[in-house]
N, C-alpha and C positions, 0 to 999 in steps of 0.2 A: 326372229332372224337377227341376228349380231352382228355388225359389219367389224373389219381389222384393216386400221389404217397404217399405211408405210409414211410413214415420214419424214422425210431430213430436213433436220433443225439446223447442222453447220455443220463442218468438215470439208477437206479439200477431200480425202480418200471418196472412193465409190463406198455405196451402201448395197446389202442385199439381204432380202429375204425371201425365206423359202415357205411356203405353203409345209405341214407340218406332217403332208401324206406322200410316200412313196407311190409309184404309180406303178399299178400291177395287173392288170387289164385292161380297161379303157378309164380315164379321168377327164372332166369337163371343170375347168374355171373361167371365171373372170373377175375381171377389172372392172373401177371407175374411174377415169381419170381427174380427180381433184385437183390439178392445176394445169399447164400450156404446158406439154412433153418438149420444149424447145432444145433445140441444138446434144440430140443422142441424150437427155436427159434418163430419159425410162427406156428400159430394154424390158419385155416379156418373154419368158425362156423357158427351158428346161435346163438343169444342171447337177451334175453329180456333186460330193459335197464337198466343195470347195466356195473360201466364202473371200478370197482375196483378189477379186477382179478388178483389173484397169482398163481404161479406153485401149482399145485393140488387142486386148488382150484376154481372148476367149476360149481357153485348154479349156475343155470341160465342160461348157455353156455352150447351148444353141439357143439364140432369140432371133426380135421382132424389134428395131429400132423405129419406137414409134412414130416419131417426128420426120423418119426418113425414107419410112416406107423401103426396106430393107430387111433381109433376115442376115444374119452372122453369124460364123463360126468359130474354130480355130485354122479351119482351113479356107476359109470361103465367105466372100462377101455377094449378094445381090440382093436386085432390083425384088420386091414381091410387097403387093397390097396396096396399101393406100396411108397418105400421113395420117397421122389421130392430132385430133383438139379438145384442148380441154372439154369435160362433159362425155367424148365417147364413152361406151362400155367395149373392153376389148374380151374377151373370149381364145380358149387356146383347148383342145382333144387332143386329146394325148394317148393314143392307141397302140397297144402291143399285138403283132401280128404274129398270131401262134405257127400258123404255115411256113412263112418266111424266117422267121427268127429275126425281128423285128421289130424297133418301135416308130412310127407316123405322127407328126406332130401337123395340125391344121390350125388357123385362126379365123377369130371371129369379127368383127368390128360391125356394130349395134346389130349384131344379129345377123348379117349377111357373110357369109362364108368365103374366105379368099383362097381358098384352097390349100393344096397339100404345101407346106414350106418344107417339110424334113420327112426325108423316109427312107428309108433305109438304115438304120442308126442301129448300132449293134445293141442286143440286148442289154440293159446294164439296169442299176438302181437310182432314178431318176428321180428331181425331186421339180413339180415349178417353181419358178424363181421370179423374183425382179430386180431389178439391179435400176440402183438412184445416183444418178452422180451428181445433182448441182442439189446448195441448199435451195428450202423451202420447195420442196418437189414435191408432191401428196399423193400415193394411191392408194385407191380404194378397193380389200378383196371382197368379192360379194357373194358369202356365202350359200349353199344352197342352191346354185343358180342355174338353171337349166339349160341342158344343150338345144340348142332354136332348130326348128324342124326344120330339115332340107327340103 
């Protein structure tokens, strides 16, 4: 198993990286969080491929602000989950619903299920994402990683 670390070393701009798989029926990732996700630092998401994002500034992206226990949009801000600290592993299913025309995104946080954040999202080509904004922020993708039984 390989791990791929995110990590900003300096810069005021936001960083993002995308996981390197489109998601085209069901995809299962996670996280490790290698440092305190402090003040909106790491957001966990989906996003089409755009790589120029700033604080509040989410066309495109839907995430998990990990520190604030929040999901975001470009239309919509709330309450959903639980803060992360350094050490969790976060977790993110990312399902296309063939019925509906559809994709459902859920999270994970060490393995316990916080339920549906995003559903209903027009079909489109997705990619996950995470998004760094302060230096010295670290995560960790962890390859292979299995989705935790319900």
């Amino acid at each position: 198993e390989t791990n791929k670390i995110i990590h900003k070393l300096f810069g005021e701009d936001p960083q993002i990286a995308f996981v390197d798989k489109p998601i085209s029926d069901v995809l299962y990732v996670e996280f490790s969080l290698e440092s305190e996700p402090d003040e909106a630092s790491v957001l966990i998401g989906i996003a089409v491929e755009r790589s120029d994002y700033y604080v509040d500034d989410y066309c495109g992206f839907w995430g998990y602000v990990l520190s604030d226990a929040k999901i975001v949009s470009e239309y919509n801000t709330k309450n959903y989950g639980k803060r992360c600290k350094m050490g969790d592993r976060v977790g993110m299913r990312i399902a296309v619903n063939d019925k509906k025309k559809t994709v459902e995104v859920s999270y994970y946080l060490n393995g316990e299920n916080l339920g549906t954040a995003f559903d209903e999202l027009e079909i489109n080509t997705y990619y996950p994402a995470v998004v760094v904004h302060y230096e010295c922020t670290k995560v960790k993708l962890i390859e292979k990683a299995a989705m935790p039984d319900e």
